[in-house]
BALOBA-1460 file (C-alpha; in Angstrom, 3 decimals):
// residues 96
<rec num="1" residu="x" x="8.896" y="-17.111" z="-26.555"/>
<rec num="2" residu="x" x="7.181" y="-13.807" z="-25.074"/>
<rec num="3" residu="x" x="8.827" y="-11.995" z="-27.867"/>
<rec num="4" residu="x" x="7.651" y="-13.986" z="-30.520"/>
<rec num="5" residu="x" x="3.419" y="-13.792" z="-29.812"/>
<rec num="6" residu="x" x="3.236" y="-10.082" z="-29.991"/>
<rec num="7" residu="x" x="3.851" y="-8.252" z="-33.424"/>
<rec num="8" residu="x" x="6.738" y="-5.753" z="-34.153"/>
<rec num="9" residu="x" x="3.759" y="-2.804" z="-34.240"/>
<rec num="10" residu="x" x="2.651" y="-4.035" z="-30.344"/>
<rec num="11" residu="x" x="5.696" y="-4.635" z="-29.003"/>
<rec num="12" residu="x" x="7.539" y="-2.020" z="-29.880"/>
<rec num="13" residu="x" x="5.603" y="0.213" z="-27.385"/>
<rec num="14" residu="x" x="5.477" y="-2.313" z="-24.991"/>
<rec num="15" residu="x" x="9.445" y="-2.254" z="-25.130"/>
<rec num="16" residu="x" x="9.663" y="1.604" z="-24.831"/>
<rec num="17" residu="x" x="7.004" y="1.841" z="-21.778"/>
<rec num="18" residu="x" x="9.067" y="1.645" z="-18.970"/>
<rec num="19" residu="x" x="6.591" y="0.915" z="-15.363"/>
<rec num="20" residu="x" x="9.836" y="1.976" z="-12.654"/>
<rec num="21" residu="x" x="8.920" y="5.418" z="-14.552"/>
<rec num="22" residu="x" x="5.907" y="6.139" z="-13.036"/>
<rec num="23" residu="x" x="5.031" y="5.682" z="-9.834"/>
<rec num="24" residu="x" x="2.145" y="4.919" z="-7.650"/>
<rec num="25" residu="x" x="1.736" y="7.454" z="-5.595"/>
<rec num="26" residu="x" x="3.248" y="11.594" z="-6.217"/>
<rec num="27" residu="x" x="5.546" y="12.033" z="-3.842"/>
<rec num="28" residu="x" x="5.841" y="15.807" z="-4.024"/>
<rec num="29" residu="x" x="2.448" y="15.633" z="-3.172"/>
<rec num="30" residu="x" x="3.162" y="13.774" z="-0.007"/>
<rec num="31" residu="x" x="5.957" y="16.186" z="1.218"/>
<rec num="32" residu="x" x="4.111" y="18.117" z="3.428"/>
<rec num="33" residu="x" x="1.679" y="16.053" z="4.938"/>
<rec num="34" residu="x" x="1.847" y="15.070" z="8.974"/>
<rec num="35" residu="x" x="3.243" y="11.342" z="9.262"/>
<rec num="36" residu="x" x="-0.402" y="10.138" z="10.220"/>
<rec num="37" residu="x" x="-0.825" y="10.486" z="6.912"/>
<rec num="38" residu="x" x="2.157" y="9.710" z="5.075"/>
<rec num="39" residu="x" x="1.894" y="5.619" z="7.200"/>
<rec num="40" residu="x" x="-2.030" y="5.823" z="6.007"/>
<rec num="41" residu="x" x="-1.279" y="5.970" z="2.406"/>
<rec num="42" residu="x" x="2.151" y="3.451" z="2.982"/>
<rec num="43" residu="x" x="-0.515" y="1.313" z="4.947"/>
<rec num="44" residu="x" x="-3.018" y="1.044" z="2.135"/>
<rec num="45" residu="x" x="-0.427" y="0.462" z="-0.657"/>
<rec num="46" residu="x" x="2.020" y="-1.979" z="0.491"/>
<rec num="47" residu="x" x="0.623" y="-3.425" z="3.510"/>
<rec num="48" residu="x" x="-2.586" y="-4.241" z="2.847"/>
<rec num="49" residu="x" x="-2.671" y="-4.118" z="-1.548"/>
<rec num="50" residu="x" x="0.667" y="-5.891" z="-2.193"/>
<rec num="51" residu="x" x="2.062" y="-7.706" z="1.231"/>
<rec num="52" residu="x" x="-0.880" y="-9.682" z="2.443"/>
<rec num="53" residu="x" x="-3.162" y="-9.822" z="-0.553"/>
<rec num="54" residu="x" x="-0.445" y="-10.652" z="-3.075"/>
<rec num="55" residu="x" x="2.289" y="-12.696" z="-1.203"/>
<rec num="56" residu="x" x="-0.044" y="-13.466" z="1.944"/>
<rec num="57" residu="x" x="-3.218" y="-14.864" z="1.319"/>
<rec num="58" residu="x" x="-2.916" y="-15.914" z="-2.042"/>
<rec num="59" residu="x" x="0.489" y="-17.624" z="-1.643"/>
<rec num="60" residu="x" x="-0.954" y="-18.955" z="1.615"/>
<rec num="61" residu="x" x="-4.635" y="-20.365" z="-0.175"/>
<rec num="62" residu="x" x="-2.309" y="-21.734" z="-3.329"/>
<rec num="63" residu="x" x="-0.001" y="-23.772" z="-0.837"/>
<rec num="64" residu="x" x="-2.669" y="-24.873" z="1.878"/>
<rec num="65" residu="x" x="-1.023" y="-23.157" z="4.241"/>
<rec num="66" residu="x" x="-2.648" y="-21.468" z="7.140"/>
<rec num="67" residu="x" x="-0.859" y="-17.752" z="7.400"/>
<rec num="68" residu="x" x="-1.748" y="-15.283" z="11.205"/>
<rec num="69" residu="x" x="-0.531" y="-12.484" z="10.962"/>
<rec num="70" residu="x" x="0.288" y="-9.978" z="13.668"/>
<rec num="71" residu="x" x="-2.568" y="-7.689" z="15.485"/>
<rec num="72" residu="x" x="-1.925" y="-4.752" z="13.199"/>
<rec num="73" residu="x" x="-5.414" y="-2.822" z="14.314"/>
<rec num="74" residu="x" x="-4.314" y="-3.045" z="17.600"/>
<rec num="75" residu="x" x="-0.628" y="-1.862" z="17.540"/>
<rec num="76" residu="x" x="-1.539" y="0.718" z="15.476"/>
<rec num="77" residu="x" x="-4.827" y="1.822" z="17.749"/>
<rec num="78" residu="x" x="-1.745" y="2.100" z="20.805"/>
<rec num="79" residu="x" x="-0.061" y="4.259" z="18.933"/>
<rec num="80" residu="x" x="-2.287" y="6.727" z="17.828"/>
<rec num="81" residu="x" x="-3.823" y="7.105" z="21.059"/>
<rec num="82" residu="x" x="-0.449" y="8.536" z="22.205"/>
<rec num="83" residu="x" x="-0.453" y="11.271" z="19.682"/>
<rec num="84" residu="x" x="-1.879" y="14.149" z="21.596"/>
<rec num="85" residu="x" x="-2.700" y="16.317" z="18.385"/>
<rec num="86" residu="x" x="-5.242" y="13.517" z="16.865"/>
<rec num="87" residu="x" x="-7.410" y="13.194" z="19.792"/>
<rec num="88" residu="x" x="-10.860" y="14.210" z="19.856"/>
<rec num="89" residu="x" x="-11.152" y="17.742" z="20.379"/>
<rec num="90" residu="x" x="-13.428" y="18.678" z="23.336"/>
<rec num="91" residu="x" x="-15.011" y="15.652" z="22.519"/>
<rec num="92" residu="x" x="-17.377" y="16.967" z="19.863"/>
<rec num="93" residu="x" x="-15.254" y="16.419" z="16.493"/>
<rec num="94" residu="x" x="-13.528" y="13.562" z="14.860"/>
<rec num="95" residu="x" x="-10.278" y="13.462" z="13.141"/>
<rec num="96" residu="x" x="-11.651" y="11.072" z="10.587"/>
């Protein structure tokens, strides 16, 4: 049915596009980087993009279904405080 709206000159380069080619995010470019980093970025894109906006919320709204989800902020505010490296240094500088 898909097949049959488009003409042969659109779909043909529809066909030959192929999306699990390219990727979000470079991960050569992510090789070196410190792990604060690395959950940031896996944070922004699947958490918070795809996970709750896409299947949370929306799923949630479509079905009247009221969705909590877990105290992420806080769980990840424990954490870094443990990492000795990201703390403020001498108290005059941020990390951020």
């Amino acid at each position: 049915m898909k097949r049959s709206l488009y003409s042969r000159q659109m779909s043909m380069p529809l066909l030959s596009e192929m999306c699990l080619n390219h990727f979000v995010i470079d991960k050569v470019e992510l090789h070196n980087r410190d792990i604060v980093n690395k959950t940031y970025v896996d944070y922004k894109i699947r958490l918070v993009d795809h996970l709750i906006s896409d299947h949370g919320d929306r799923m949630s709204m479509a079905n009247s279904v009221e969705v909590r989800y877990p105290f992420w902020i806080r769980i990840s505010l424990n954490s870094l405080l443990k990492c000795h490296d990201l703390k403020l240094k001498d108290f005059t500088e941020n990390i951020f």
